[in-house]
N, C-alpha and C positions, 0 to 999 in steps of 0.2 A: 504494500500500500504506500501510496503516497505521503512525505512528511504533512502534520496536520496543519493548516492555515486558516487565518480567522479574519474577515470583514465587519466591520460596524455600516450600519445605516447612517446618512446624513439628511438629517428632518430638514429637506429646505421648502418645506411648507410651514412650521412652526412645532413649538415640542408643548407637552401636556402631562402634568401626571393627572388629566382628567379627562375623558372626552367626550365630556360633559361641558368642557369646558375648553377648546380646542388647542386655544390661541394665549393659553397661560405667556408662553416665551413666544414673540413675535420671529419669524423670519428676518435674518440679518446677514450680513457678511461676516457679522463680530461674533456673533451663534455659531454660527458653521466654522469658523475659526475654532470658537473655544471646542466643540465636538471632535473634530480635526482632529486637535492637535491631542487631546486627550487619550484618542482612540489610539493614536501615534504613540503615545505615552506609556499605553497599556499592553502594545504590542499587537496591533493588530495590520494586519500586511494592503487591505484595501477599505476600502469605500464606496458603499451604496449608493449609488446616486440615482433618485426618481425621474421618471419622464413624465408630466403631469399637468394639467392644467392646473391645480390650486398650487402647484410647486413656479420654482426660480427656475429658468433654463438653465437645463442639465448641464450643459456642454461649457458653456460659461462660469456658475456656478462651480465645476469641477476644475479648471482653469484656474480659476480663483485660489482653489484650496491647494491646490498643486502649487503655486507660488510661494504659498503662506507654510506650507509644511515641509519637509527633511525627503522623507523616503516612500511616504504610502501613496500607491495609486488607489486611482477612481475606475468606478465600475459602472458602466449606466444602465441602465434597466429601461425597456421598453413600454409605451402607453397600451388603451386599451382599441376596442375598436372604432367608437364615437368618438375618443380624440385624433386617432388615425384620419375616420373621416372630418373631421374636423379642419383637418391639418391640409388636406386638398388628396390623400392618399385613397384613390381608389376601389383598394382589395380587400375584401374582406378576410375575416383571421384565416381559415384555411391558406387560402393564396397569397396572403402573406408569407405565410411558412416555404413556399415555393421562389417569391423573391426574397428572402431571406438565405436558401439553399446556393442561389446564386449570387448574390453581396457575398458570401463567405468564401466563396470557394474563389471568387473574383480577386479577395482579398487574400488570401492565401498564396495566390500565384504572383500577385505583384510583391507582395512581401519577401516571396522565395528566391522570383527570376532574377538572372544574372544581366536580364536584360530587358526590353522591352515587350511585350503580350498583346495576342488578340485574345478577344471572345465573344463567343458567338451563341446566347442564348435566347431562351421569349421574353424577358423584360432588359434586359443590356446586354448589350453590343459596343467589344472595345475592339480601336484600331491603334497599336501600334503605343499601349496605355504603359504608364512607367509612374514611380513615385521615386522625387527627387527633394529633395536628399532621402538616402536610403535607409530604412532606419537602423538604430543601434541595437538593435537583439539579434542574436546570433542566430535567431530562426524567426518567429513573430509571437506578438501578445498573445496569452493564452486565450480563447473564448471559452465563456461561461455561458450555459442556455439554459432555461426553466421550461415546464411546461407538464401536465399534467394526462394531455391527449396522446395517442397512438402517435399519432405525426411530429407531433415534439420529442417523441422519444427518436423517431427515425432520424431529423436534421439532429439531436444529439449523439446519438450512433454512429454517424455519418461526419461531424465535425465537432461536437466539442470537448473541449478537454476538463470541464467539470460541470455535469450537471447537477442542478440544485431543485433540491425537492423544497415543496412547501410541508410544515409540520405533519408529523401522521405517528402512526403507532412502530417502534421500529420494526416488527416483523412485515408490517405492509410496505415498507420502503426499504428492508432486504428484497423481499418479493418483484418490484418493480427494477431493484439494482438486476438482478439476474436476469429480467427481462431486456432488458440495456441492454445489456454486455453480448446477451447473444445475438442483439440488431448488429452492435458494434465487430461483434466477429465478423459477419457477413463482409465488413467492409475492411477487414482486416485491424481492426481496431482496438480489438477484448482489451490488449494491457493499455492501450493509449488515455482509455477515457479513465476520467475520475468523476467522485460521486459526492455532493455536498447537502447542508441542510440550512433554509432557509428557518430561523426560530427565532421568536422574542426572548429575552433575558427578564426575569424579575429575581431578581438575588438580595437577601438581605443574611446579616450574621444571624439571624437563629428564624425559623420559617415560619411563626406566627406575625414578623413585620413581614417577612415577602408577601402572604396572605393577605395582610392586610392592606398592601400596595398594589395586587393584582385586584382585590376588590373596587378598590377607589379608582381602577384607572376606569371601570365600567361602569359605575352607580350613575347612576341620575339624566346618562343615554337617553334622549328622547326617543318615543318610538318612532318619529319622524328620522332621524339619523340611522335608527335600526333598521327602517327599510329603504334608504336610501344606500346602506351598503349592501341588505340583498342584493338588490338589482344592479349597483353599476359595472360588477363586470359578470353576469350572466352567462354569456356564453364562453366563456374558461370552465374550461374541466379543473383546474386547478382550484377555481375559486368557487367552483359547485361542490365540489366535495369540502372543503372550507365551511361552505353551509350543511353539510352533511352532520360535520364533526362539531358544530355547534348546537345542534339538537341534542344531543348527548346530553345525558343527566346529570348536574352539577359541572358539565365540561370535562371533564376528568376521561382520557383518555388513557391512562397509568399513575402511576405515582409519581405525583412534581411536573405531569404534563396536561396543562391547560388548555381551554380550546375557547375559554371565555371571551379573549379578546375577538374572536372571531365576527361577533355579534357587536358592534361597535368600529369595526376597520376592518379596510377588505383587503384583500391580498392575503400575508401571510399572517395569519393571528394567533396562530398557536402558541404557547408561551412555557418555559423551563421556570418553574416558581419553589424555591424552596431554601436552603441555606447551603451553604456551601460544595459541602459534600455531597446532599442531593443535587446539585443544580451539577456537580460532575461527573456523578453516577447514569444521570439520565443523560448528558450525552455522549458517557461514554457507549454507551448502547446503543447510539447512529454509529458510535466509531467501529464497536465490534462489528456490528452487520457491513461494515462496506465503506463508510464515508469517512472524506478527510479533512472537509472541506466546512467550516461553516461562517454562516453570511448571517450575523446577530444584528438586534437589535432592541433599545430598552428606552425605559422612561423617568426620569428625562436622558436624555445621550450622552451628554457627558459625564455624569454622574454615575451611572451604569455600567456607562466600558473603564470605568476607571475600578469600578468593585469586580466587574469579570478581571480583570486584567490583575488584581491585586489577590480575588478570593480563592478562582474557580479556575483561570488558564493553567496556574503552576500544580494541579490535583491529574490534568490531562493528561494520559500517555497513548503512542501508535500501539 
């Protein structure tokens, strides 16, 4: 297995220990700083970076942080389908994943060639394409892909070098790892890919405050909010089972793993809640089934990756 590496999220929509209450810590440059450089601080290798309409543009935003910090990269993460269309993008999420097949492999070959490329598929078409200057890695940035559906698992099969599951139980996300790996064989790939876990962080010294911190970040959720993250990203198999695992009674998908936050924010809401040792116990059990990779996130963010970083990373072993 691959050495274990670890990501923080950067709220550049704003941070909450409520959300109930959203917009506690405003979006700033001086937020994303202190988050940064904390997460920097704590030892964590990258950086989540949202694509979003209630967020800061990614790419700038990421930019920023890269200036202001030492050694961590940024990672961006993709919108949904209404800000897709939104954006003047066409394709719906299937077809997406098709020109997405071809950005990748486009980019791989320019990153690789010693020289200048054609390419000739159905949505680009390069003559004679080259990136100058060349860049500095001695092969190219790794790619990181999520995705819940058949077809996400193929373009991760097929190209990436970590995919990142959203929370689940870890026997169903061993399950799904083996399902990968034997796409990834087809493509000659079995040892290439690696396998990560996207999870919230609620860590406190003894686990009647972490409880008490995962309660309060859901209380007082309007059910207007509640079902405004049903719905916004519906059609993700990622974020339907998201709503699967929030039906669940009390949330509790195991011990120290929560499905609460799910009901309140969409995306990945599962949550590691417990004190120390639990909060490393339970991912050491993504790590045993398969994964090496994970992509955290906590509330507030700088306050959190600084307790992962101080409580929970030095308990972790491959």
């Amino acid at each position: 297995m691959s050495p274990l590496e670890f990501g923080w999220f950067l709220p550049t929509s704003g941070d909450t220990t409520s959300f109930a209450k959203p917009n506690q810590v405003l979006a700033s440059a001086e937020m994303f700083e202190r988050v940064t450089l904390a997460a920097e601080r704590a030892g964590f290798e990258y950086m989540l970076v949202p694509v979003q309409t209630a967020c800061w543009e990614a790419w700038i935003a990421s930019a920023m942080m890269v200036a202001r910090s030492s050694n961590i990269k940024m990672l961006i993460a993709g919108a949904s389908d209404t800000e897709a269309a939104a954006e003047g993008i066409p394709y719906g999420k299937e077809e997406r994943y098709d020109v997405m097949d071809e950005e990748v492999t486009i980019l791989k070959s320019l990153w690789t060639a010693k020289g200048k490329i054609d390419f000739d598929g159905r949505y680009y078409q390069l003559k004679q394409a080259q990136i100058l200057p060349p860049i500095r890695q001695p092969s190219y940035p790794k790619i990181y892909l999520g995705g819940g559906s058949q077809r996400a698992w193929e373009i991760s099969a097929k190209h990436a070098d970590v995919h990142l599951f959203w929370g689940d139980t870890p026997q169903r996300i061993e399950a799904q790892i083996l399902e990968i790996r034997k796409m990834a064989e087809q493509c000659d790939r079995r040892s290439e890919i690696g396998f990560g876990m996207r999870l919230q962080m609620i860590c406190r010294e003894n686990e009647e405050d972490a409880w008490d911190a995962a309660r309060s970040l859901v209380a007082g959720a309007s059910d207007a909010h509640k079902a405004m993250v049903k719905n916004l990203f519906e059609v993700s198999v990622a974020n339907q089972r998201m709503q699967e695992l929030s039906k669940i009674e009390d949330g509790m998908l195991g011990p120290n793993l929560w499905s609460g936050i799910t009901q309140v924010r969409p995306g990945a809401g599962v949550a590691v809640v417990g004190n120390p040792q639990q909060c490393a116990a339970t991912l050491q059990q993504f790590i045993d089934v398969g994964c090496h990779s994970f992509c955290l996130s906590g509330y507030l963010h700088d306050t959190e990756a600084e307790r992962f970083g101080r409580l929970v990373r030095p308990l972790l072993v491959n």
